[in-house]
C-alpha positions as CSV (number, residue, x, y, z in Angstrom):
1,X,-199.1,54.0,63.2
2,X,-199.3,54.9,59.5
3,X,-197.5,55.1,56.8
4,X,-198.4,57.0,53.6
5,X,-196.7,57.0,50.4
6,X,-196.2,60.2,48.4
7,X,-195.3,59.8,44.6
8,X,-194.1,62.6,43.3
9,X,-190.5,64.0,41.5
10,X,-189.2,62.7,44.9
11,X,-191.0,59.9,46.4
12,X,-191.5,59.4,49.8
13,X,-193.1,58.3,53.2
14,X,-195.2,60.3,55.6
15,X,-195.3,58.5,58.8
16,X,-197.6,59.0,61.8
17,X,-197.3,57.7,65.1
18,X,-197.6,58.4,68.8
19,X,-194.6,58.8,70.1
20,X,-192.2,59.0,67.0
21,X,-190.3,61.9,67.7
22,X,-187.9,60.0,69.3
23,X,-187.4,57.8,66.8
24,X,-186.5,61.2,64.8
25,X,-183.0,60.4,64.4
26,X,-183.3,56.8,62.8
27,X,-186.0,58.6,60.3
28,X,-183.5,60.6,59.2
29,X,-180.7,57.8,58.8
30,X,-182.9,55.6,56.7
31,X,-183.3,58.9,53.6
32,X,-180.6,59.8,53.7
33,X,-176.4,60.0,53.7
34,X,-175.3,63.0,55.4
35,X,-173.1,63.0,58.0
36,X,-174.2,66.5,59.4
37,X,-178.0,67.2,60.1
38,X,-179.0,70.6,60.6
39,X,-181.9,70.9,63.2
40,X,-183.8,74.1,62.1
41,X,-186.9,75.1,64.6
42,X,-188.4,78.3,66.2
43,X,-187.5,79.4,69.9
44,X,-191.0,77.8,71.6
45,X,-190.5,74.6,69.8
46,X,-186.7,74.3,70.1
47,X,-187.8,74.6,74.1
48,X,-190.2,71.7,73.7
49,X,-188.2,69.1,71.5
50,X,-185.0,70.5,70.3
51,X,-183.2,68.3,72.6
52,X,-184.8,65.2,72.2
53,X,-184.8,65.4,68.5
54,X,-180.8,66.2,68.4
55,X,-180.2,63.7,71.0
56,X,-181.8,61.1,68.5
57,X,-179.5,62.3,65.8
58,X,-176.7,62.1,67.6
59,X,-177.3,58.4,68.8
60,X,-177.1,57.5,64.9
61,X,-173.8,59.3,65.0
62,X,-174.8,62.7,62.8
63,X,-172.6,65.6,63.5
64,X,-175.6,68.0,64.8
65,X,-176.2,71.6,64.3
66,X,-179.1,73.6,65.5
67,X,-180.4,76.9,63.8
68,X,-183.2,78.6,66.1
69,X,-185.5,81.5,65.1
70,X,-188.1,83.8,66.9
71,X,-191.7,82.0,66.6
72,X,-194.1,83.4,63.7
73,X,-195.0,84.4,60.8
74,X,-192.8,87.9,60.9
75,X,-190.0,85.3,60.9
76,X,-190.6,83.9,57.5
77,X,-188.8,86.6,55.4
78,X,-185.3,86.9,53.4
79,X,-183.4,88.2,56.3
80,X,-183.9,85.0,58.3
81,X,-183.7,83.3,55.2
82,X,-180.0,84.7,54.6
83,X,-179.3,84.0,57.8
84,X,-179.7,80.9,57.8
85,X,-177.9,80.1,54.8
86,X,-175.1,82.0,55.8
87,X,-175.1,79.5,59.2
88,X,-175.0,76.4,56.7
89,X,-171.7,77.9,54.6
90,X,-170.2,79.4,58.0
91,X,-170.8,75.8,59.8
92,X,-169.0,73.6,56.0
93,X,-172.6,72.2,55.8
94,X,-172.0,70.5,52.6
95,X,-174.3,69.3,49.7
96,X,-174.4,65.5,50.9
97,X,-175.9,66.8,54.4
98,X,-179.1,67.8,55.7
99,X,-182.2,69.6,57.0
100,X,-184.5,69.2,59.8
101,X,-187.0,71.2,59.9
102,X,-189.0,70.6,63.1
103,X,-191.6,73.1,64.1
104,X,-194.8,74.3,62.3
105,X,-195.5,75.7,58.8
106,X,-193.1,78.8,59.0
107,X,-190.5,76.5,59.8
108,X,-191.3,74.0,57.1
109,X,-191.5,76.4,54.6
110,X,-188.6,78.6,55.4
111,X,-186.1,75.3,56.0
112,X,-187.3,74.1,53.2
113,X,-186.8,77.1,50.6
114,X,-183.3,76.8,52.6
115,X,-182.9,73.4,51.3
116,X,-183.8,74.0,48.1
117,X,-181.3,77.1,47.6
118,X,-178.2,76.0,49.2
119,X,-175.7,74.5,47.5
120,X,-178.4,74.0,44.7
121,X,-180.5,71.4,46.8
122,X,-179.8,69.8,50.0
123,X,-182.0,67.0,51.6
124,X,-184.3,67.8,54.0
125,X,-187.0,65.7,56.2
126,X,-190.1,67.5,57.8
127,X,-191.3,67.3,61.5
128,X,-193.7,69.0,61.9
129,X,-195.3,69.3,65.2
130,X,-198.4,71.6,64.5
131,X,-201.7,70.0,63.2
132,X,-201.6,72.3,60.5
133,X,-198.1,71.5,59.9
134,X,-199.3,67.7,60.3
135,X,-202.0,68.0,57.8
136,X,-201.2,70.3,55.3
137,X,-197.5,72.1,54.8
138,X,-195.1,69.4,55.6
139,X,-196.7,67.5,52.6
140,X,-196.4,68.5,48.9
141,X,-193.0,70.1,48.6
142,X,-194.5,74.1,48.8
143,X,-191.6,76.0,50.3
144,X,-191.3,79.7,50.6
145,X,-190.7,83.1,52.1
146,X,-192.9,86.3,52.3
147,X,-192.2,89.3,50.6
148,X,-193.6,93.0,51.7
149,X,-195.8,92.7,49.1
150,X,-197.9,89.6,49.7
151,X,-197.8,86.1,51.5
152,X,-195.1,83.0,49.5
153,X,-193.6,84.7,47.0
154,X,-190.5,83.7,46.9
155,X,-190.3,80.1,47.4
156,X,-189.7,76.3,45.2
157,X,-191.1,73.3,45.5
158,X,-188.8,71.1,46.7
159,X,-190.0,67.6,48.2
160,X,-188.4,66.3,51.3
161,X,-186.8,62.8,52.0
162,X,-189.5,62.0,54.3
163,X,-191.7,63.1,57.1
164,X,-192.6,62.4,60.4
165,X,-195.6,63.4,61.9
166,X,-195.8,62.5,66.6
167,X,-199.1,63.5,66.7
168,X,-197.8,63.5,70.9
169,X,-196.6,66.6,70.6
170,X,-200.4,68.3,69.4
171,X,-200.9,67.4,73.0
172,X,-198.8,71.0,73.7
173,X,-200.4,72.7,71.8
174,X,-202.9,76.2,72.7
175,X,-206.5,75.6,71.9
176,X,-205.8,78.4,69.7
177,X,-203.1,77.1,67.9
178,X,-204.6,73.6,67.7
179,X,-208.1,75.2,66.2
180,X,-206.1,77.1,63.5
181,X,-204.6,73.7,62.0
182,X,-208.6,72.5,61.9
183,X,-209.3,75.1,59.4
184,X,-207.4,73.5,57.2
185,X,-208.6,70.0,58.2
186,X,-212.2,71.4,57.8
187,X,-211.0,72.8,54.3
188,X,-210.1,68.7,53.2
189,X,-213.7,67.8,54.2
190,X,-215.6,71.2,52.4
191,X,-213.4,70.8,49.5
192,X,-213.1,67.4,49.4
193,X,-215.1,64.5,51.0
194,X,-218.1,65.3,52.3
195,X,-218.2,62.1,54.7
196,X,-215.0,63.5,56.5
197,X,-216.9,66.6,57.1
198,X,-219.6,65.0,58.9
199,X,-217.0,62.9,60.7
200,X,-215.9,66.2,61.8
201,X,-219.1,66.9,62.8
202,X,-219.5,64.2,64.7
203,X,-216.6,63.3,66.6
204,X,-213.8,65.4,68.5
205,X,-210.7,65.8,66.5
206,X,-208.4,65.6,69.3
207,X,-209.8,62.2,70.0
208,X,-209.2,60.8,66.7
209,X,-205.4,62.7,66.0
210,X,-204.4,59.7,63.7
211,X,-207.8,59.0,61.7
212,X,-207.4,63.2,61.3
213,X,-204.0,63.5,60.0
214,X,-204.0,60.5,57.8
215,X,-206.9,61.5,55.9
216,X,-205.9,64.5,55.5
217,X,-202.9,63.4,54.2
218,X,-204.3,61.3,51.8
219,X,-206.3,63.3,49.9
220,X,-202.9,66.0,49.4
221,X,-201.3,63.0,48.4
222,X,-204.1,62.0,45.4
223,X,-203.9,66.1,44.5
224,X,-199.9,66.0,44.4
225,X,-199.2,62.9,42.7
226,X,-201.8,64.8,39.9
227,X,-200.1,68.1,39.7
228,X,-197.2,68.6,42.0
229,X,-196.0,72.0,40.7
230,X,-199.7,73.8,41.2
231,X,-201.1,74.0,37.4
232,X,-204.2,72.7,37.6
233,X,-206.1,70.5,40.7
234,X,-203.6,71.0,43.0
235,X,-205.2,74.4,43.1
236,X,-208.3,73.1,45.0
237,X,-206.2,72.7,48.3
238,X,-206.2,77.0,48.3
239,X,-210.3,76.9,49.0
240,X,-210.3,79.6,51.6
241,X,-206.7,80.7,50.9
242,X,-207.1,83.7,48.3
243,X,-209.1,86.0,51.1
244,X,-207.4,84.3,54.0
245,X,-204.4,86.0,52.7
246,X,-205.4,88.6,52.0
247,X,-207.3,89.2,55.9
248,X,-203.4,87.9,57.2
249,X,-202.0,91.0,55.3
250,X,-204.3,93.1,56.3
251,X,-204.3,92.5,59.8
252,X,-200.3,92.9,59.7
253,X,-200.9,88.6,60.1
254,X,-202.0,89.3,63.8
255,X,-205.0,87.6,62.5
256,X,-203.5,83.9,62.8
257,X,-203.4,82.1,59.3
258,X,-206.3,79.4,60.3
259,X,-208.8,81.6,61.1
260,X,-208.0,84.0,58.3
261,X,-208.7,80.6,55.8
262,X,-211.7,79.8,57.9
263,X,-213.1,83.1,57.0
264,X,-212.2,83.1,53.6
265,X,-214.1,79.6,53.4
266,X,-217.2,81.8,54.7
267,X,-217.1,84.5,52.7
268,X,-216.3,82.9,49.4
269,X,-218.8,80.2,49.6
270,X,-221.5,82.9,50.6
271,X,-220.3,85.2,47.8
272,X,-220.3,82.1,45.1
273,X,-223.9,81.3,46.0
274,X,-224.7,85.1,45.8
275,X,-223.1,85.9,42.5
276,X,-225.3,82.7,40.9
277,X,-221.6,80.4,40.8
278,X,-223.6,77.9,42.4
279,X,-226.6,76.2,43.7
280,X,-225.8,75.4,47.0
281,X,-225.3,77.9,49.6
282,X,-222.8,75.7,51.8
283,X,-221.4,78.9,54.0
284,X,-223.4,78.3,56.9
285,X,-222.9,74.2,57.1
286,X,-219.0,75.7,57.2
287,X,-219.3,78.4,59.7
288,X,-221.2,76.1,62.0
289,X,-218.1,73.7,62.2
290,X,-215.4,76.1,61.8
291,X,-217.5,77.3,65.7
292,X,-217.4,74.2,66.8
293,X,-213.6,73.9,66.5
294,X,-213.2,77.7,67.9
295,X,-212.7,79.5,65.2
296,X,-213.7,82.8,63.5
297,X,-216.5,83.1,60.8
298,X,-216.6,86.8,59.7
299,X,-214.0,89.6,59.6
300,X,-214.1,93.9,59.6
301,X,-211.8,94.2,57.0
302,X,-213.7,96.4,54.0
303,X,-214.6,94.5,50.6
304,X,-211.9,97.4,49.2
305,X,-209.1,96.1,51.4
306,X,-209.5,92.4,50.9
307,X,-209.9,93.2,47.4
308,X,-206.8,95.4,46.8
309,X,-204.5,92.4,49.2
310,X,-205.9,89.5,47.3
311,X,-205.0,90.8,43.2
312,X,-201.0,91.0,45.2
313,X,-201.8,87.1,45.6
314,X,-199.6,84.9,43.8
315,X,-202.8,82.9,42.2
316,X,-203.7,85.8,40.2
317,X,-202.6,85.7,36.6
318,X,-202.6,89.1,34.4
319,X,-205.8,90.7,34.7
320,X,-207.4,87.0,36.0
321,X,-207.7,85.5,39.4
322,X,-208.8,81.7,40.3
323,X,-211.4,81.3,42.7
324,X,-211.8,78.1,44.6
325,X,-215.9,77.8,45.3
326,X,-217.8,74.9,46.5
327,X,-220.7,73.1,44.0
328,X,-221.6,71.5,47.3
329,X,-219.7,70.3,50.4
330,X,-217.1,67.9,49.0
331,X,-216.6,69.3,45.7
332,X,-215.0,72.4,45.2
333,X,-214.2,73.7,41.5
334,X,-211.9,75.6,39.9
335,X,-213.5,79.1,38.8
336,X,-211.4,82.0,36.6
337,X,-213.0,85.8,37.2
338,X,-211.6,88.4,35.9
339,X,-209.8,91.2,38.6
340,X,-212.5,93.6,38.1
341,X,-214.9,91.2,39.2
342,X,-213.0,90.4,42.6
343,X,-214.5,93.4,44.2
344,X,-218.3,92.9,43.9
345,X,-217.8,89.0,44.6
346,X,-216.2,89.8,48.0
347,X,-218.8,92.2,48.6
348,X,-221.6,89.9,47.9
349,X,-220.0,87.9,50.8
350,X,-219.2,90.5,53.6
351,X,-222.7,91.2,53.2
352,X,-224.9,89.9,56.2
């Protein structure tokens, strides 16, 4: 078991243990006052845990309400977003009670816009039982909804009480859904720390689930307790993220959101070498482990597509867009092009 500390405008604990999920409801007891927790989860992992976790509540004596959405991406939007809210008023959920949001990212980041709008801020714990939840959206306070025109557009951040990470329930997980939270996992160690990525390399993930998450963890940690509200470094953690949008959009996000970032790694590290941004060429080092883990390296999508999705991204400013591109594996830097440049850099990296 672990326990990491994250300072930020709300301070709080990120705990990770085997088994914890039934210790869900005494998590909750110890952040916070409410007298009603409101479980908020998708219809696959309300199947899995839903029960358990309410149970828990219930045995330190919340009054329990459970919201339950259809699993994916297409949920995350203002219409479920409404509904939702509508359940809290509907139900007298008050502003001294709570959120739990237990499922993966969509469900993190749409309880969590939830808790952020209702009532003007309601407290809210994460438990998320994805690894990508795990390693990267549970933490940091990012919450949001899509909008028709691009990927978290809508959103706040808003940090929760606390969060509890069972790394147990990985165990149910697809191989497809597990290998989608390693892109991001992979992202830590290109971006990051260069020894992680070779511990990657060298050792299974799923045999090292603790080691995995906690580093992980702890690097967002160092980022957000820098720049919680995304103005500077805490940019970094989107290496990948500007084309992986962008391939999610275009595929109508049947491309899953992990292997979109995966091939966004690809393609801008390849196109940042190309363009002379840097003097390491680390796309194939990347593509090789993002394989290894299962995942994809290249996409069909045209440069003109990508290009045209990724200027409706929210990291664009005006008639500027920041790039993340790796100097080397383990350092990633910040890198302003102007929009008319997006096109041929993309290009430079569909190219074979």
């Amino acid at each position: 078991m672990q326990n990491i500390e994250v300072q930020a405008s709300r301070c709080y604990t990120v705990r990770i243990a085997a088994g914890a999920l039934s210790r869900a409801g005494a998590c909750v007891r110890e952040v916070t006052k409410a007298e009603t927790a409101v479980v908020v989860t998708d219809d696959i992992v309300n199947a899995l845990y839903g029960d358990r976790v309410m149970g828990s509540l219930q045995a330190e004596g919340f009054r329990t309400l459970r919201f339950v959405f259809p699993n994916g991406e297409a949920s995350k939007n203002l219409t479920v977003l409404r509904d939702l809210l509508e359940f809290l008023a509907e139900n007298h959920v008050t502003r001294s009670d709570c959120i739990v949001a237990l499922g993966g990212g969509v469900v993190g980041d749409l309880a969590g816009f939830a808790a952020a709008v209702y009532q003007r801020g309601i407290d809210f714990v994460q438990v998320p039982t994805t690894l990508l939840a795990c390693v990267d959206s549970s933490v940091g306070g990012k919450t949001a909804v899509d909008l028709t025109a691009g990927k978290n557009l809508a959103g706040a951040f808003y940090q929760p009480k606390a969060v509890l990470c069972d790394y147990e329930t990985l165990a149910t997980l697809p191989d497809a859904v597990f290998a989608d939270g390693m892109a991001e996992v992979i992202k830590y160690g290109a971006a990051f720390d260069r020894d992680f990525f070779d511990f990657l390399q060298s050792h299974d993930a799923r045999e090292n689930l603790e080691t995995v998450i906690a580093r992980c963890v702890e690097i967002k940690r160092d980022i957000v307790a820098e720049d919680e509200t995304d103005r500077g470094r805490r940019g970094l953690l989107n290496f990948g993220h500007t084309l992986g949008h962008a391939i999610e959009g275009c595929s109508g996000f049947s491309v899953s959101h992990g292997s979109a970032v995966g091939i966004g790694m690809v393609i801008m590290s390849r196109a940042a070498y190309r363009c002379g941004l840097t003097k390491t060429d680390c796309s194939e080092e990347i593509a090789a482990l993002l394989r290894q883990y299962g995942l994809p390296t290249a996409t069909d999508f045209s440069a003109q597509d990508l290009c045209e999705k990724a200027l409706s991204d929210k990291k664009r400013s005006g008639s500027h867009i920041t790039l993340v591109i790796p100097e080397t594996l383990g350092h990633c830097v910040l890198h302003t092009v102007e929009t008319a440049a997006l096109l041929p850099i993309i290009q430079k990296g569909l190219e074979a």
